[in-house]
N, C-alpha and C positions, 0 to 999 in steps of 0.2 A: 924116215927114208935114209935109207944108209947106202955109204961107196964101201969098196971093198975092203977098207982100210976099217971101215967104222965110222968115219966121220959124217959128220949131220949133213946132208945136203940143205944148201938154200936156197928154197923155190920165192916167188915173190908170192902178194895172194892172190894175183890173179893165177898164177902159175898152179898153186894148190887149189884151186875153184878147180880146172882143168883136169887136174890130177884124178881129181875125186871123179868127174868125168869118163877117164880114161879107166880108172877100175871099176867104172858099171858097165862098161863095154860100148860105150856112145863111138860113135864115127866122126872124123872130122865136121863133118855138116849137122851131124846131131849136135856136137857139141859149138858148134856157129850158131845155130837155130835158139839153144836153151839160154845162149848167153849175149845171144843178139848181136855177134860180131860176125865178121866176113869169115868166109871158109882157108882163104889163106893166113886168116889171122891167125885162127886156129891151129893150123899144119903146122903155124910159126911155132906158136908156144908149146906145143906135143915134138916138135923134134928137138928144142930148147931143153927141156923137162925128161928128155929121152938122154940128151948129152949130159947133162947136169947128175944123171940117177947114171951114168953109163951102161943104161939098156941099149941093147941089140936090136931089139922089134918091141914094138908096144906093147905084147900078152907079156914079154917079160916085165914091162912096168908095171901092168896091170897086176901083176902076182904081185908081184915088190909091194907095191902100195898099200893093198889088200891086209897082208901080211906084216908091213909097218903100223897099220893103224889095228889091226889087233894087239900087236907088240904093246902099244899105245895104250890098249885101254888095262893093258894086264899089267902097268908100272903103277 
């Protein structure tokens, strides 16, 4: 996952559990449900993971992530 600069963002592992979440298309409450935490816990760590990644809206994370971990498997 990269900033505009290049550099490595650092998510924690909860934060990449979520992440990976947010690029299947889960909803804050889907992703409360799968991971058994409250729905504003959620909200917390997707807008955290939004500031960190300096995405706009979530589908932009969602491409990001997507597209980092193919990045990922093709090094």
């Amino acid at each position: 996952m990269s900033q505009q600069q290049g550099d490595t963002v650092r998510l924690t592992k909860r934060e990449r559990q979520i992440a990976e979440l947010i690029a299947r298309g889960l909803s804050n409450k889907q992703i409360a449900s799968t991971l058994k935490i409250a729905t504003v816990t959620a909200k917390t760590h997707v807008r955290n993971i939004m500031e960190k990644m300096q995405c706009h809206s979530r589908q932009v994370c969602a491409v990001t992530l997507v597209h980092e971990s193919y990045r990922a498997k093709d090094d």
